[in-house]
N, C-alpha and C positions, 0 to 999 in steps of 0.2 A: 285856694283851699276851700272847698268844700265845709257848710256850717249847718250847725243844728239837722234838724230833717233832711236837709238833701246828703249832711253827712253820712246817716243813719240809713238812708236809702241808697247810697254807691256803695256803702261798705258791706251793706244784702247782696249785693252783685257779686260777689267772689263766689258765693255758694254755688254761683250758676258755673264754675270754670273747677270742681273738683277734680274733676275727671282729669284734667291735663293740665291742671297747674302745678303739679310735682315734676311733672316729665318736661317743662318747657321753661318754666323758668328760671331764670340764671342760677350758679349756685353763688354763694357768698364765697371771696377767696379767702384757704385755707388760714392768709396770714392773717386775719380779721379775729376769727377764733382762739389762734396762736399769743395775739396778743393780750384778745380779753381775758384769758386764763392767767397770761403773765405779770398783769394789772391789778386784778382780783385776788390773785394767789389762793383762785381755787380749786379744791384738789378731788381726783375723782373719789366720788360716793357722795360729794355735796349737794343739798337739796334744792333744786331752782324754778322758777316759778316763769314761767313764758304767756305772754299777754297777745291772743292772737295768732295763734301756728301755725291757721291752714292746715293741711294735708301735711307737715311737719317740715317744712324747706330747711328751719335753720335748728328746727329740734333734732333732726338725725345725727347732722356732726359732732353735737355737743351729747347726744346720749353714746357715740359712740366712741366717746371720750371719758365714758362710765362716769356720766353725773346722771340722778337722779331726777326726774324731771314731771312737774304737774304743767299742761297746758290746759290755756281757757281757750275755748273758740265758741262765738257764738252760732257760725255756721253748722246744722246737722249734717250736710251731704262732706265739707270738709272736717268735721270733727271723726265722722266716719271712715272718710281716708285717711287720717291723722293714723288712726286706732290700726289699724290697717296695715301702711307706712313702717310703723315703732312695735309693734306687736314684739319684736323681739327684742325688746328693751322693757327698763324699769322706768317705762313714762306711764302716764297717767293724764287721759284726754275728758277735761268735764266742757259738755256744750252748757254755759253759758257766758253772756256778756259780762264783762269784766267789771262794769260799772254796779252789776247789780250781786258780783259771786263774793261770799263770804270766805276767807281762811281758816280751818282750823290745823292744830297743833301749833309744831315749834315754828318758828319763824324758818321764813327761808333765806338762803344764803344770797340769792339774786335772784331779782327778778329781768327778764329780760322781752326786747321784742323786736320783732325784725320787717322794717316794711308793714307795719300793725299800729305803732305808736300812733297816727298821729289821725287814725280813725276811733279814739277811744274820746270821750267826754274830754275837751281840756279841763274842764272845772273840776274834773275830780280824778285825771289820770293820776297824778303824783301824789295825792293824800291818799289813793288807794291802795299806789305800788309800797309807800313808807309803810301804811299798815301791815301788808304781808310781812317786814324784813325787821332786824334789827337794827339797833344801833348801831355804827359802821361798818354793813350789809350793804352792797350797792345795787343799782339799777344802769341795766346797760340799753339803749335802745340804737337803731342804724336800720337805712333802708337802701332801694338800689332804683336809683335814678338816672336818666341819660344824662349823658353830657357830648360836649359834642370839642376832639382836639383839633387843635390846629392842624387842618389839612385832612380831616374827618372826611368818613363818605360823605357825600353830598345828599343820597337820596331824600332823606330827610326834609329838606327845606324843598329840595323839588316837588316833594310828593304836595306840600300847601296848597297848590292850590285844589287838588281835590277837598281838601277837608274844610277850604273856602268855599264850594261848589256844594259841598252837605250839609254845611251849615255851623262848622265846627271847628272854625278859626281859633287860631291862639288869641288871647287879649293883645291888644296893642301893643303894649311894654314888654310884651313874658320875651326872653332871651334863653335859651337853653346856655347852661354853664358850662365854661372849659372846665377839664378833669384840672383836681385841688381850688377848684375854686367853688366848691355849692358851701353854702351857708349853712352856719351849723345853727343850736340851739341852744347855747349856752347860758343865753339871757334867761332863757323858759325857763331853766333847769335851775338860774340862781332864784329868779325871782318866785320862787313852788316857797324859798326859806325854809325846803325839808333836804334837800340834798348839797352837796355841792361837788363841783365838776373835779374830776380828777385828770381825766384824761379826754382829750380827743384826738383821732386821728381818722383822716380819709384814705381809703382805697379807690384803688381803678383798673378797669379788666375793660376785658372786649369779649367779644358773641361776635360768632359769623351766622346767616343764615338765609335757606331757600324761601321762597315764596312761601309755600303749605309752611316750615317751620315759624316765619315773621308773624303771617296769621294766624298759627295756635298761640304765641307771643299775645298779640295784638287781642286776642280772646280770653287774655285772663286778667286786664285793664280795665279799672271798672268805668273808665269813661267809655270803651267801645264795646263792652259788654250789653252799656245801655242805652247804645245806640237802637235805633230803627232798624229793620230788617233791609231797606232800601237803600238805607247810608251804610251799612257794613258792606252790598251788596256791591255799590258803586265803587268804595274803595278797596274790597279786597281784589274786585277785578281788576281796576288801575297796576295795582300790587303788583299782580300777577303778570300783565302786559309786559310793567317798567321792566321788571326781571328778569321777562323773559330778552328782553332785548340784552341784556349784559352777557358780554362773552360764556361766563362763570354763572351766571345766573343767580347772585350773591350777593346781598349787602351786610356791611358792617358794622356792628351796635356799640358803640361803648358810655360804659357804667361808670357808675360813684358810689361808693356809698361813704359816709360821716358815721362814723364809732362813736357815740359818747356813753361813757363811763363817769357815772356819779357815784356818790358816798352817802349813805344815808346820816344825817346829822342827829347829834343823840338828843 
């Protein structure tokens, strides 16, 4: 996990991937949202507070689920595609950082964020999100991560040792997680002593994809975003070789993502 400054510095990296981070990456599945509305019991025209949108990946299904929706993004080039994105919808795109934007009016019903949590201040994500909400108002956060099943493509670990070769090894320890097994955050969520957790649940999907698609993927990650021109250059061409040698010319991706739904504590 990325800390202080070098947080603040990958998480400027998204601005640079506007352009095709709407179009590439994964969508969240349908049941995800199905269920934090059945959790929440909230109904459309409620007013929700989104921490982080980007270009709008998880604002679109939830506005057009006719909930009301303010997002913060500190990115300009993604708050511009956000605006863009939702144009025909009742959302509401203000560019700035969520540490520093103020709320006014009624409270909101949720706040929520997707893939965004966990680049915001920890010291002051949850005393920020409780401000915007009411008393038993919740916050919902979830992201989407690999994971890798029993019997998964293999590309993955084959591809190491390029990114040995760039300079860009995993840590010793790191293990990518079987699907239902990533780690939630339920400890963070009690120990804020503003929320407490009502629900979590994990989802799992898959993504299939060509070379040119894995690399516009691979382009909207802020660790290869900020790579060298010379390490993207070596591994998107590896990329492209490996692929090319598959029958199908196609690798397999699968995702995680961990729902948590908290309560705000009065």
């Amino acid at each position: 996990m990325a800390r202080g400054g070098d947080r603040e510095r990958l998480a400027a990296t998204f601005d640079r991937a506007a352009d095709v981070y709407q179009r590439v990456r994964p969508e969240y599945p349908n049941e995800l949202y199905d269920h934090l509305i059945h959790v929440t019991r909230l109904s459309p025209g409620a007013r929700l507070l989104e921490v982080g949108c980007g270009p709008g990946k998880a604002t679109l299904p939830l506005a057009q689920r006719g909930f009301r929706i303010t997002c913060v993004e500190p990115g300009a080039a993604l708050a511009a595609a956000a605006r863009l994105n939702l144009a025909a919808f009742d959302v509401a795109v203000v560019e700035a950082r969520f540490e520093d934007w103020t709320p006014d009016g009624e409270p909101y019903a949720m706040v929520f964020a997707a893939t965004a949590w966990h680049w915001v201040d920890p010291a002051v994500r949850y005393r920020r999100a409780a401000a915007a909400l009411g008393p038993g108002d919740h916050l919902a956060v979830w992201g989407a991560w690999h994971v890798v099943p029993d019997g998964g493509d293999p590309f993955f670990e084959e591809l190491q040792d390029v990114y040995d070769e760039i300079g860009e090894s995993r840590a010793p320890d790191a293990k990518l997680p079987r699907p239902q097994e990533l780690d939630d955050d339920r400890a963070e969520i009690d120990d804020s002593g503003l929320f407490e957790v009502i629900d979590i649940t994990e989802y799992d999907w898959e993504t299939v994809h060509d070379a040119d698609g894995y690399i516009d993927l691979l382009n909207t990650f802020s660790g290869h975003i900020d790579m060298q021109d010379w390490q993207r250059d070596r591994l998107f061409g590896e990329i492209r070789r490996r692929l090319a040698m598959r029958p199908d010319g196609l690798l397999h991706r699968h995702w995680g993502a961990v729902l948590h739904i908290a309560r705000r504590l009065t």
